[in-house]
C-alpha positions as CSV (number, residue, x, y, z in Angstrom):
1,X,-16.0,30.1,-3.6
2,X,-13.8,28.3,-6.7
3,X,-15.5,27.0,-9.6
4,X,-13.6,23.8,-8.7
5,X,-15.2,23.9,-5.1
6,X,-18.4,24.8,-5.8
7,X,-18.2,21.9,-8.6
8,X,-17.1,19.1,-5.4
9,X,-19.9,20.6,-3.4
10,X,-22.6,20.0,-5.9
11,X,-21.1,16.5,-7.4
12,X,-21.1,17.6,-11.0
13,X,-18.2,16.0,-13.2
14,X,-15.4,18.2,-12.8
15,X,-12.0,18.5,-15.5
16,X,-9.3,18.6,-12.4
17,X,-9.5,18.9,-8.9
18,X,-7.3,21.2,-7.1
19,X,-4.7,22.7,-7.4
20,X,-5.8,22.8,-11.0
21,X,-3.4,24.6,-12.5
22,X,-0.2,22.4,-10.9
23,X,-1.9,19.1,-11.4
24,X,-2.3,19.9,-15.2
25,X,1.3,21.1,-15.9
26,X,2.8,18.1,-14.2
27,X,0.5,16.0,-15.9
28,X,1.6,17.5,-19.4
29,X,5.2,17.1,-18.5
30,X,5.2,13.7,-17.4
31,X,3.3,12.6,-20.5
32,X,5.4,14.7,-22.6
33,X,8.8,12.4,-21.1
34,X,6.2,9.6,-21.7
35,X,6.1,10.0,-25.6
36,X,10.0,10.9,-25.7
37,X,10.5,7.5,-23.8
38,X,9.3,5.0,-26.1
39,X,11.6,2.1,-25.4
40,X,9.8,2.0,-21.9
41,X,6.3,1.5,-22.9
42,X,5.7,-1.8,-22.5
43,X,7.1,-2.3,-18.9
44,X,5.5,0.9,-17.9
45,X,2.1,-0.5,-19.4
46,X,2.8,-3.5,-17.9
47,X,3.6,-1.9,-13.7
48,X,1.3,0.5,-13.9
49,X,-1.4,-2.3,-14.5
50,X,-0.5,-5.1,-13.0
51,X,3.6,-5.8,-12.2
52,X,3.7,-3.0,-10.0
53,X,0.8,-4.3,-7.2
54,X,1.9,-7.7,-8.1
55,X,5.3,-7.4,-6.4
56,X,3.9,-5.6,-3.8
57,X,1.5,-8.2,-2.8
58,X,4.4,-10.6,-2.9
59,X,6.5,-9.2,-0.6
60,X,3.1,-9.0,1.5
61,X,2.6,-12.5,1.3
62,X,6.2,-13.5,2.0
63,X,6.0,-11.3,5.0
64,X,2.8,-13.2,6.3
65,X,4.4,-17.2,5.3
66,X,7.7,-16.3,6.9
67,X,6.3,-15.0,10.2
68,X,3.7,-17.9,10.2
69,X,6.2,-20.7,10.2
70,X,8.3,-18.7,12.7
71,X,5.3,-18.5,14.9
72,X,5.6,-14.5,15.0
73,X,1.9,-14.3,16.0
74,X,1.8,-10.6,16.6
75,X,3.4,-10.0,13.2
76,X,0.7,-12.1,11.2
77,X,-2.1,-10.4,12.7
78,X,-1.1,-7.1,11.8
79,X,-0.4,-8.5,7.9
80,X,-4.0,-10.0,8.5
81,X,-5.3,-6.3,9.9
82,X,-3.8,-4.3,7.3
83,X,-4.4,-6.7,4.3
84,X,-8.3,-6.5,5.8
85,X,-7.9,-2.4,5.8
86,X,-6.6,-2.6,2.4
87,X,-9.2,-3.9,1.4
88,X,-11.6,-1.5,2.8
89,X,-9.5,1.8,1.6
90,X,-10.3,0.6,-2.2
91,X,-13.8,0.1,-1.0
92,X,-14.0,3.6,0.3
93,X,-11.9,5.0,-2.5
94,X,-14.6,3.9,-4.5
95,X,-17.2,6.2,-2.8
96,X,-14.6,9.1,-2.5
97,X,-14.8,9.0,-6.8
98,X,-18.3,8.8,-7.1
99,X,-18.3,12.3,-4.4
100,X,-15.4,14.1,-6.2
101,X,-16.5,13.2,-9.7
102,X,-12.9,14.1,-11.6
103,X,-13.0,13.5,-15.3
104,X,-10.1,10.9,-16.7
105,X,-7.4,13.3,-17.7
106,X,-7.7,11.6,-21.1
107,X,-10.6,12.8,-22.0
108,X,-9.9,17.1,-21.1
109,X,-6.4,16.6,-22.9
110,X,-7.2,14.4,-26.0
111,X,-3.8,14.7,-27.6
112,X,-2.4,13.0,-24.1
113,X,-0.5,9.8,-24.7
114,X,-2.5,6.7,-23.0
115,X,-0.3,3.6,-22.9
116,X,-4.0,1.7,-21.0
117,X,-7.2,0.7,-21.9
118,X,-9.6,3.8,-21.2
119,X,-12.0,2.9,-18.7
120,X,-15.3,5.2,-17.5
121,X,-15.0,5.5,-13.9
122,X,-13.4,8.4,-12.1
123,X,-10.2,9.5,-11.5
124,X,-9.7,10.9,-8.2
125,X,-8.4,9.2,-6.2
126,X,-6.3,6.6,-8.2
127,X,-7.6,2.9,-7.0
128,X,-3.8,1.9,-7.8
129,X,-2.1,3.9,-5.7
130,X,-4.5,3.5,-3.0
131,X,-3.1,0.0,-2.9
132,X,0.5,1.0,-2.9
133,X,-0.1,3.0,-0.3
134,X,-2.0,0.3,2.0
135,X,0.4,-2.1,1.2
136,X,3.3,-0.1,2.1
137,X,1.8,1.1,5.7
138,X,1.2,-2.8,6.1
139,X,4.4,-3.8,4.9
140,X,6.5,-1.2,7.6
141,X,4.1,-2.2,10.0
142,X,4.7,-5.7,9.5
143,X,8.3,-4.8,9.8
144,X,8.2,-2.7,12.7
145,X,6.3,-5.6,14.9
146,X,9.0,-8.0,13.7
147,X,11.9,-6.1,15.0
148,X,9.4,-5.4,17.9
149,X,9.1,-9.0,18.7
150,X,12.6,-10.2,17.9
151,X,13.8,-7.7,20.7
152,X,11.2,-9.3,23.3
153,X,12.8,-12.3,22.4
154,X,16.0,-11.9,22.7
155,X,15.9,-10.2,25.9
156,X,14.2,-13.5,27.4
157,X,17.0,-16.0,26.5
158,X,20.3,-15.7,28.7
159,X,23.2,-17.9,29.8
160,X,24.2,-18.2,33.0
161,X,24.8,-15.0,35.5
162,X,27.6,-12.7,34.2
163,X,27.1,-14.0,30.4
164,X,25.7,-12.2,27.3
165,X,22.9,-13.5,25.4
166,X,22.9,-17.6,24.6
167,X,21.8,-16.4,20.7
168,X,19.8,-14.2,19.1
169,X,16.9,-15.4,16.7
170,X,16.6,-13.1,13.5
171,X,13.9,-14.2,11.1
172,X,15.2,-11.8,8.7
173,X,18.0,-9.7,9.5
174,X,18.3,-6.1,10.4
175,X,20.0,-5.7,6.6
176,X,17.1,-7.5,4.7
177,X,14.3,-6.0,6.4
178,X,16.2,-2.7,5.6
179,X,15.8,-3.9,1.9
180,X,12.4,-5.2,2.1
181,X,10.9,-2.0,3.5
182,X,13.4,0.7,1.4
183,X,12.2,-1.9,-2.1
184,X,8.4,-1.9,-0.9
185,X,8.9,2.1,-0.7
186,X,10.6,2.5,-4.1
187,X,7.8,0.2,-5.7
188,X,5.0,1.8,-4.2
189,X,6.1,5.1,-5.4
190,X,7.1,4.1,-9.1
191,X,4.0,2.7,-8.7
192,X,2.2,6.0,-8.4
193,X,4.5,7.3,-10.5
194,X,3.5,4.7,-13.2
195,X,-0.1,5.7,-13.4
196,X,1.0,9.1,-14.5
197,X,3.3,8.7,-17.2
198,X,0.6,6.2,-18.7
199,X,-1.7,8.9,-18.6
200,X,-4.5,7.5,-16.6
201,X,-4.1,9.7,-13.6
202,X,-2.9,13.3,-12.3
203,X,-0.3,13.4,-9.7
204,X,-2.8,14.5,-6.9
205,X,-4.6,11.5,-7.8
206,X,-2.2,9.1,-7.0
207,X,-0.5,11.5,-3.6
208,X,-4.2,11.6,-2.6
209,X,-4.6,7.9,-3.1
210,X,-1.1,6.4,-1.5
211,X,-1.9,8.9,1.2
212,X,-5.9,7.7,1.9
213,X,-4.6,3.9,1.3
214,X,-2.4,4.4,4.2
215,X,-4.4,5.9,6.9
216,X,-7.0,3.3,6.2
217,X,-4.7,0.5,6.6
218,X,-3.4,2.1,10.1
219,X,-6.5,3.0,11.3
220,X,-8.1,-0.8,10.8
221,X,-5.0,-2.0,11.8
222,X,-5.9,-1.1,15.1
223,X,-7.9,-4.5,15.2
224,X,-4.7,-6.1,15.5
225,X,-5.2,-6.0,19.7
226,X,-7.9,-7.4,19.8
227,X,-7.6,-9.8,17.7
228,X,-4.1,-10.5,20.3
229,X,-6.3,-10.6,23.3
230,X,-8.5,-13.3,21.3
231,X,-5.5,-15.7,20.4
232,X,-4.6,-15.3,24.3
233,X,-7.7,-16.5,25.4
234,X,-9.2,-18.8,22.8
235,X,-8.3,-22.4,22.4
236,X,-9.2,-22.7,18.4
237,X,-6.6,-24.8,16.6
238,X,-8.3,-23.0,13.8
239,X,-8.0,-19.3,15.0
240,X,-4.6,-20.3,15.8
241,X,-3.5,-21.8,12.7
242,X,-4.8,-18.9,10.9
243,X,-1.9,-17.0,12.1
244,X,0.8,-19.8,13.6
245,X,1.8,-23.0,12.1
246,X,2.2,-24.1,15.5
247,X,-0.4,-24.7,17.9
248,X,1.4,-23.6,21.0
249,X,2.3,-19.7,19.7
């Protein structure tokens, strides 16, 4: 059994977690571009703390408003399921730390450049990209159902017998939710990318953290159905409204 193994087993602090030797190289080499890129710093300080989950959440919340007032009930209750599983992932990213116990890579490489306040918590995995990564399995969710739903539909509205569809309704069209999902993509992954070069992270910190936030988010996303079969048969103008603006979705 590994040092670094034996270490996770245990829960003593450990430097890295594994692969060791990878994880530290790319961590040197993105902070080495970091300090030959000055001219960057201050946007990258500024996404990697707070621009970068800011957009994202934006385009989550558009998502939600615009299906709302479209009443595209199945589409806000999956933005409702997968912001509540967001939620949950940093929860249980914050028990997967305290288990793994990885040192900030700031403090094994203290030459490192670190464009962030330092904090004292743990590094593995990265609470940032856990978010990105929820957000994004929401977000392509959210965008899946819609195209889902627009088909259904469409396929229910006809002219008379031997004519083509009477119109099609597009809340966004196939082009902009092409856009929305390929922008969410890019900014969840500069995102990740972000917490590196700032020195706060290693790169398996943030794969391992994009990749828990978004099985969490699928996996209590699943409360989506039967959340459907609740709107079907309760009469809350409450419940309704929480996910229609109309009372008759």
């Amino acid at each position: 059994m590994t040092p670094d193994i034996t270490a996770m087993l245990f829960h003593s602090v450990i430097n890295v977690t594994p692969p060791k030797q990878l994880n530290k190289q790319l961590y040197l080499d993105i902070n080495n571009f970091a300090k030959q890129t000055s001219f960057a710093h201050g946007f990258m300080h500024a996404y990697a703390l707070w621009l970068g989950p800011t957009l994202l959440t934006i385009i989550f919340i558009f998502l939600y408003l615009k299906s709302w007032l479209n009443n595209i009930t199945k589409v806000t209750i999956a933005l409702f399921a997968g912001g509540l599983g967001t939620l949950l992932a940093l929860l249980v990213n914050q028990f997967i730390g305290r288990s793994v116990e990885e040192k900030r890579p700031y403090d094994t490489f203290k030459n490192a450049l670190v464009l962030v306040g330092k904090t004292n918590d743990y590094s593995f995995p990265s609470d940032h990209a856990v978010l990105a990564g929820a957000l994004l399995a929401t977000i392509a969710l959210a965008i899946w159902q819609l195209k889902k739903s627009e088909a259904i539909q469409n396929s229910a509205v006809f002219l008379p017998v031997g004519k083509k569809y009477s119109h099609k309704s597009t809340v966004l069209s196939p082009k902009f939710r092409y856009y929305v999902l390929s922008g969410s993509v890019f900014l969840a992954l500069f995102l990740c990318f972000a917490r590196v070069y700032v020195g706060a992270h290693y790169p398996g910190d943030v794969i391992a953290g994009i990749l828990e936030g978004a099985l969490v988010a699928m996996v209590i996303s699943l409360i989506r159905f039967p959340i459907e079969n609740l709107m079907d048969h309760h009469k809350s103008l409450f419940i309704r409204k929480i996910f229609a603006v109309s009372k008759n979705s």
